[in-house]
N, C-alpha and C positions, 0 to 999 in steps of 0.2 A: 851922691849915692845912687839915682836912680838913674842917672847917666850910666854908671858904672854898670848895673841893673841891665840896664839896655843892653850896651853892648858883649855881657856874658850871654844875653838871648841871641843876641846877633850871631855871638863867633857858636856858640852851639848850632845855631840853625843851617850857618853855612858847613860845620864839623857834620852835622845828620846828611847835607846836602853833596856834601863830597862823598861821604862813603856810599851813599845812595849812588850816586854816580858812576863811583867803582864799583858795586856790585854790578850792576847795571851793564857798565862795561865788561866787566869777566863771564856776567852772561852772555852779553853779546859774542865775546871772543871763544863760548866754549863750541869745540868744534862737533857737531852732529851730523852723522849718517845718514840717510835716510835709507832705508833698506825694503824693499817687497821680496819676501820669501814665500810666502803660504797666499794659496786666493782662498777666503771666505766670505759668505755674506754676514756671519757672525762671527765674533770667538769670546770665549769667557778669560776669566782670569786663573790660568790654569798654567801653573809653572815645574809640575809635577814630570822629573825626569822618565820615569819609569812609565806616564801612560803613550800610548799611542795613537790616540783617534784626535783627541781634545784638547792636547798639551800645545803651548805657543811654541812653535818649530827656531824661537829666539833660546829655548830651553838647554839644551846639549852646546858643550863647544864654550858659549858666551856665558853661562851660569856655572855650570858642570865641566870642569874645565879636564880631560881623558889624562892618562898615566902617559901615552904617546902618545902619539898621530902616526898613522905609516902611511906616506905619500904612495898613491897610484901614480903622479906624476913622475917620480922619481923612482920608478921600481918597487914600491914597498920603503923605499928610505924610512926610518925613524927617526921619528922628531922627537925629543923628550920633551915632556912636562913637568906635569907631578912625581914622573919616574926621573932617573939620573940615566937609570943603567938596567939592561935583564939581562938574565943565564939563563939559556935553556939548557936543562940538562945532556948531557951524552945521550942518554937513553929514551931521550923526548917523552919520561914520563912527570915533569914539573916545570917549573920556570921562577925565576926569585926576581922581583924588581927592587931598586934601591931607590928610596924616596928623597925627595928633593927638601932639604933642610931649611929652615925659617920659612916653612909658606904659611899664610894664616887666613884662615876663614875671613870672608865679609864683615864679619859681626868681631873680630877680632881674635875670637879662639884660633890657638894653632891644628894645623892640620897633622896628623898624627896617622903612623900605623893602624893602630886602634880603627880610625874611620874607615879606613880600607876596609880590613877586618868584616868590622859592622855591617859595611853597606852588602857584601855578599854575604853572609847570614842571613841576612835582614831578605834578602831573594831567596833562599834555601827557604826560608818560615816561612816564605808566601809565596807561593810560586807562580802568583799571577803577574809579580813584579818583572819575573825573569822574563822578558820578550825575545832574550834571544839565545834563548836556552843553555845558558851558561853552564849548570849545575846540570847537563847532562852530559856534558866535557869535563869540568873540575869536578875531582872526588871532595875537596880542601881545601880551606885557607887559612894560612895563621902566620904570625906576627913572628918574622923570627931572628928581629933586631929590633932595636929602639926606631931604624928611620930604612926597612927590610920585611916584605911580604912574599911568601913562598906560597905558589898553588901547586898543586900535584893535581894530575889529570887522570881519569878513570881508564885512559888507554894512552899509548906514548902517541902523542900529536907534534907534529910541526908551527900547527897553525895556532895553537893554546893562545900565548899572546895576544894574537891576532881577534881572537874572541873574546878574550879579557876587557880590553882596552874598551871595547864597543861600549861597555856597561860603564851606568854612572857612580861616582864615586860622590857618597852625601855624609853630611855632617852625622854624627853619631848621638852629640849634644842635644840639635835641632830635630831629630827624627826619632829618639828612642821611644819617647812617650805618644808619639803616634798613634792613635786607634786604630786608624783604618787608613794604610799607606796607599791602599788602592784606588779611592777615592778622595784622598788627599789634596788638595787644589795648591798647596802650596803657595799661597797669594804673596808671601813675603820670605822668597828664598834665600840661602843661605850656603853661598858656594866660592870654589875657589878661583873661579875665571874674571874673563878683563870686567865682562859687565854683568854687574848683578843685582845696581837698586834699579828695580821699580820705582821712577820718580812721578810717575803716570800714567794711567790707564783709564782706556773712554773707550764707548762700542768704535769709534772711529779711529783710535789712533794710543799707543801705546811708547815709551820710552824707556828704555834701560841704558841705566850711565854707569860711569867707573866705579869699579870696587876699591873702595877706598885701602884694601889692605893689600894690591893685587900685587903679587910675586915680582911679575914680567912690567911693572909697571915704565919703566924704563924705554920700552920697546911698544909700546901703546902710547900712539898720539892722537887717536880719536875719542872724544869724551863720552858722548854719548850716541847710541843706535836709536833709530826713531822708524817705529813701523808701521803706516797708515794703513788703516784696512781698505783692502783692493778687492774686488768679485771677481773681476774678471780679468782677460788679456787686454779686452777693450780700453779699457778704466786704466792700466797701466797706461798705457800708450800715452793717452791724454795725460795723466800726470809728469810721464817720462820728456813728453816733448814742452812740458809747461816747466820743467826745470827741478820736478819736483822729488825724481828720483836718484842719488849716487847708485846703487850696486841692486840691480835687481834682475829675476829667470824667467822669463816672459817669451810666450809667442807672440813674435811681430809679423803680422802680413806682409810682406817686399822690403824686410828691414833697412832697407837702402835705401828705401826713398822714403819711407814713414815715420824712421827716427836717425837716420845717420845725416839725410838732408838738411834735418832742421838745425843740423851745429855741426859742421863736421870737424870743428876742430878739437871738439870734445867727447860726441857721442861716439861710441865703440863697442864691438862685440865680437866674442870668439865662441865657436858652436865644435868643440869638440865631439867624436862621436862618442855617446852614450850608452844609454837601456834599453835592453830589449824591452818592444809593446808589441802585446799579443794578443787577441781575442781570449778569454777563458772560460771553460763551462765548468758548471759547479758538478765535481764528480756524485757530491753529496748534496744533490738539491734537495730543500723540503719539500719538493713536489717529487711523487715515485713514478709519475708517469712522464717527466722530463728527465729523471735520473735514468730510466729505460734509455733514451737518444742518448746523451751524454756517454752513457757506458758504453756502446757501441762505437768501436775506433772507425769504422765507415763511416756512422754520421761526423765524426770530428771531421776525419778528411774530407767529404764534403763541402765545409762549411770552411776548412782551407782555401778550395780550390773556389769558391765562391769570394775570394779577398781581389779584389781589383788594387793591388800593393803599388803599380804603379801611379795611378790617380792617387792614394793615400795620398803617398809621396811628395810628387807631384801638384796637386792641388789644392787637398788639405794643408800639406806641409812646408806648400811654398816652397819645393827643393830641398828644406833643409835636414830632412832625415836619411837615412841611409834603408834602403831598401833591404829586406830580410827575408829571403824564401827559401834559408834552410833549415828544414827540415830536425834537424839536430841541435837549433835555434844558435848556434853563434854566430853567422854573419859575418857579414865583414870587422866587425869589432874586433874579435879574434879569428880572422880567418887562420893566421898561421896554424891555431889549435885546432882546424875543421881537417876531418878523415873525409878525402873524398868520394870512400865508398861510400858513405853515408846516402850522399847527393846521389849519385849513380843508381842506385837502389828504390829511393824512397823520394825524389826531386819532385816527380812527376805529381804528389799530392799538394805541393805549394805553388802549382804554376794557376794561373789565371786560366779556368777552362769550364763555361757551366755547364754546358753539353757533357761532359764528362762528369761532372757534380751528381747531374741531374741522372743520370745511368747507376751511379753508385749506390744514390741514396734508393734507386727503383731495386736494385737487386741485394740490397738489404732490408727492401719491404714497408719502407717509410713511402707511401702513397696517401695522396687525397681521396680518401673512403666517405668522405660526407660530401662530396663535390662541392665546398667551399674555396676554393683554389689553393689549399695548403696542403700541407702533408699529413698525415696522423701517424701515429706509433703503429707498425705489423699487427697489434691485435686492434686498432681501427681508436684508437684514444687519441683526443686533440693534443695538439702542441702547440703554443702561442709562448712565447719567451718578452722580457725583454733584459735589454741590454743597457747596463747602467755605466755612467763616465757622471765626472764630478761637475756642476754646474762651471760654466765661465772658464772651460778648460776648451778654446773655442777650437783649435784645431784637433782636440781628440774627440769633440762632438762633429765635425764633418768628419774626421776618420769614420766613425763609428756610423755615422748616417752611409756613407758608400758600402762600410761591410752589409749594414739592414738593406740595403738596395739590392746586392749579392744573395744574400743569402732570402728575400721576395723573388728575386726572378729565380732560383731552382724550387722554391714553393716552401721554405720555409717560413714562419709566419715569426716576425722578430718588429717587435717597438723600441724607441729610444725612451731611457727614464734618464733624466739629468738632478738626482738629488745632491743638496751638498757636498763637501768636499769629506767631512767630518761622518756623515753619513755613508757614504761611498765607502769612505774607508773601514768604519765599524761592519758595514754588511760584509766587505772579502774576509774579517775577521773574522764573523760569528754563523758565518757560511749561509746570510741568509736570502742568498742572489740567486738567481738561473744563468744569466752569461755577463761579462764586463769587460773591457778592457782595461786593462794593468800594465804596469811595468815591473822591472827590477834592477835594484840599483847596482852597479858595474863594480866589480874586482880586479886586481892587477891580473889573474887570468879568470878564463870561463869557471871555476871551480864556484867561486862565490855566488853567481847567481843559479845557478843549478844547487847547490846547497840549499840556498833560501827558499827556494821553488819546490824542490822535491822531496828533501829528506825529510823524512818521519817526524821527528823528533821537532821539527817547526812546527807540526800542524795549530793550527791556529793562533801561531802567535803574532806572526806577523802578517799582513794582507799580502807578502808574497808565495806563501800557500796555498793561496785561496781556490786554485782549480782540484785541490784536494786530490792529488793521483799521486800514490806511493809504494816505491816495489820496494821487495826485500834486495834485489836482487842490485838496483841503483844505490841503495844503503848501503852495501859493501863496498859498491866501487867507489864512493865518498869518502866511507869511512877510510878507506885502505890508501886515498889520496893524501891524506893528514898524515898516515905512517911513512911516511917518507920522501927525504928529502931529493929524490933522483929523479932528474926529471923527463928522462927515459920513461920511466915505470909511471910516472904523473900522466903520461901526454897520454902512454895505451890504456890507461883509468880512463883518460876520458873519451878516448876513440870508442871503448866499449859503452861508454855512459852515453853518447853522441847517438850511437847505433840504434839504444836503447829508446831512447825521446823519440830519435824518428819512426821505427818503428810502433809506437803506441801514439803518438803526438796528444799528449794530455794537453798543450797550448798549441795556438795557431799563430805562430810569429808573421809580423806584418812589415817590421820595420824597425830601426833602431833611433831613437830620440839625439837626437844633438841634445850636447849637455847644453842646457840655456844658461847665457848669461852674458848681461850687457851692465856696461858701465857710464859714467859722466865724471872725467874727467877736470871738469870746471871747477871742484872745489876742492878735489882732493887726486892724490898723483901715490902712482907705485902697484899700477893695476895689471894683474898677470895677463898676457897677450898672446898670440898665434907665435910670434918673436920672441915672445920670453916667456915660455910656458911655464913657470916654476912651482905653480899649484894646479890641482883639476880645481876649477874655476866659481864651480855653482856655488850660492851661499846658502839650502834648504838642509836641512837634515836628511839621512846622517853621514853628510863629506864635514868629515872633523877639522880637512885641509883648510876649510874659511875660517878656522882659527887662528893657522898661520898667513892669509892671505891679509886679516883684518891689522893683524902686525906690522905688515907690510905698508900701511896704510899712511899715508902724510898729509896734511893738507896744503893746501895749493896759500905759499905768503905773500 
């Protein structure tokens, strides 16, 4: 008996000892990403689709999984998701999407019309939700099939879809009883994309694994995304060349020799060109004696013509930007769309020239009145600025240190401020800067970043507002670009919108950003390349594309 005794403890303890084993094992085999999207020195736990200063940039796309995706890569191509199918109407004043059947929420609820529904209401009742002003495009939304949502648009658009899709689509279950959606943190989300548990989160490093109910599951072979917190460019590097990073948007100093050298048979990067980066001054400073210069299109030009664009370039950017000195801000990104009267007329305020700078700002009356070596406002009030970029963003802090260098030698008086990333971006929101550099993120044409930049109807919702200059007169020709599909009538929308910028220059374009984005090949394979461009490449928010990219994704057996 106690023989017998024994050996039932024996075979149980080697039964505990196997499956220990095999967990063991299936841990070890499950495959993880590791991803650097966002530099911060902190971040909370903050999964909240709808904020924009605080939310983890793993939020949209891998949580919140969009109704399409329209590739810039491919023209605008649509990818479906959670849609099947859309009709835009004849008369471009609605569009009906057909919902994708058996999808189920994380938590196991099905995804239903109804949440569509919800989640845009649920923006109309709060309108601080809506960031990308949705509900000043849609009049409507309703349910108008069992697996079928119809919007109607407050004027016939082309582009309706196209600003639909942006917005996140949430559980209706999980968010009704909501107090306060605005400050919502979200800690334990509940959405239809490949990854959505929260298996982990620490101030240093964070994990999101499969959704155990995921639609596309099929087509997803990576288990879980892991994303260590990084501050800087520096900090990547070091991690990237210690093996520690798959998919990450980083400036690298001489990428060739500081991370391609150290494994060439895995390290890779392709720098597509990207975003306009511009200088901008707050048209609406809280200070009224720096809103005095700002308002003043002389001083702007000025402080154009004070951009040494080539050193940016150059030496900040290690080559890898594309130089921008028009005027009309498209550049080479979209040169085809640039009117070259534009340039012809108005070139001469984005060329490199202080002696000319320095004549402008004299006969528009900005002189040094207190013999401090700066300038003062025409009625003799100081000017002292400074210039904010996000901590650990090291090549837009030496951009930014050459423009302060420019803009000292014609006597303008300009300091760097490097607050966080999360900060940085709350002050272009809440307009509480005097000057910064920015970007904005690229559309399949110039229309979308001129949108997000100047139309009215943005202000303040997104930091690409933030230099707050708005005419009635750029609002029509926006608006009147979404009325039609001709693209004749599109191009002279924006040859006059073009004409429009140069003339006022509410921004100072410097240069356009290569989209960043480097991979490691060593653990996983099927990464979009200069050769096979099949996605735009970056995996930050909001390119919806690295939800198809992440698809893409295999590990290395």
């Amino acid at each position: 008996m106690e023989a017998n005794v024994m050996r039932q403890k024996k075979s149980a303890f080697l039964l505990a000892a196997a499956l220990l084993a095999a967990t063991s094992a299936t841990a070890l085999a499950q495959s993880v990403l590791t991803m650097h999207i966002e530099e911060e020195t902190n971040w909370v736990r903050n999964f909240n689709p709808f904020n924009r200063t605080s939310y983890r940039q793993s939020t949209m796309d891998f949580i919140y999984e969009p109704l399409v995706v329209f590739s810039k890569a491919q023209n605008n191509k649509p990818y479906y998701r959670l849609a099947t199918a859309m009709k835009l109407a004849d008369d471009l004043k609605s569009v009906t999407f057909d919902l994708r059947d058996n999808v189920q929420w994380s938590d196991g609820q099905p995804f239903t019309a109804d949440d569509v529904v919800f989640s845009f209401e649920l923006m109309k009742k709060v309108p601080a939700l809506d960031f990308n002003s949705i509900w000043q495009v849609i009049d409507g939304v309703e349910k108008s099939g069992p697996s079928q949502v119809k919007f109607t648009f407050k004027e016939p658009t082309a582009l309706g879809p196209e600003k639909i899709v942006e917005m996140p689509i949430i559980a209706q279950h999980a968010w009704k009883d909501v107090a306060d959606p605005v400050t919502f943190l979200n800690e334990k989300p509940v959405g239809t994309g490949p990854m959505t548990e929260v298996t982990r989160f620490t101030p240093q490093v964070y994990e999101q694994c499969r959704n155990p109910h995921y639609w596309d599951a099929a087509s997803l072979k990576v288990d879980c995304l892991r994303f260590p917190q990084i501050a800087s460019n520096d900090q990547a590097l070091t991690a990237a060349n210690a093996g520690e990073l798959d998919w990450f948007a980083s400036f690298l100093p001489d990428i060739d020799k500081t991370y391609v050298a150290a494994d060439k048979d895995h390290h890779g990067y392709w720098f597509p060109p990207g975003s306009l980066v511009a200088v901008v001054m707050n048209l609406e400073s809280p200070n009224p004696v720096h809103r005095k210069a700002f308002d003043n299109v002389d001083f702007r030009r000025a402080v154009s013509m004070a951009m040494d664009r080539d050193a940016m370039v150059n030496v900040a950017g290690y080559g890898y930007p594309t130089l921008n000195d028009d005027p009309g801000t498209f550049g080479k990104r979209f040169e085809s769309w640039a009117d070259p009267k534009v340039k012809e007329q108005y070139g001469k305020y984005t060329q490199y020239d202080l002696d000319a700078a320095k004549a402008l700002l004299d006969q528009a009356g900005f002189k040094d009145k207190d013999g401090d070596g700066f300038r003062d406002t025409p009625d003799g009030e100081k000017l002292s600025f400074d210039l904010i970029v996000p901590n650990g963003w090291t090549d837009w802090i030496s951009t930014s240190q050459i423009a302060i260098e420019g803009l000292n030698q014609i006597g303008i008086d300009v300091k760097l401020a490097t607050p966080d990333g999360a900060a940085w971006r709350q002050s272009l929101l809440d307009g509480s800067f005097d000057m910064a550099l920015n970007s904005w993120y690229v559309g399949a044409t110039p229309y979308y970043q001129m949108d997000d930049a100047f139309h009215s109807r943005n202000k303040g919702k997104t930091r690409f507002s933030a230099q707050r200059f708005f005419d009635p007169k750029l609002d029509q020709l926006l608006d009147a670009y979404t009325q039609t599909t001709d693209d004749a009538k599109r191009k002279d929308l924006l040859d006059q919108a073009q004409m429009l910028l140069a003339e006022k220059m509410p921004v100072v374009p410097v240069y356009n950003n290569p989209i960043w984005y480097e991979y490691n090949s060593k653990r996983f394979t099927g990464w979009a390349t200069a050769d096979n461009p099949f996605v735009s490449p970056q995996n930050y928010d909001p390119n919806h594309e690295r939800l198809l990219h992440l698809l893409a994704l295999k590990p290395v057996q």
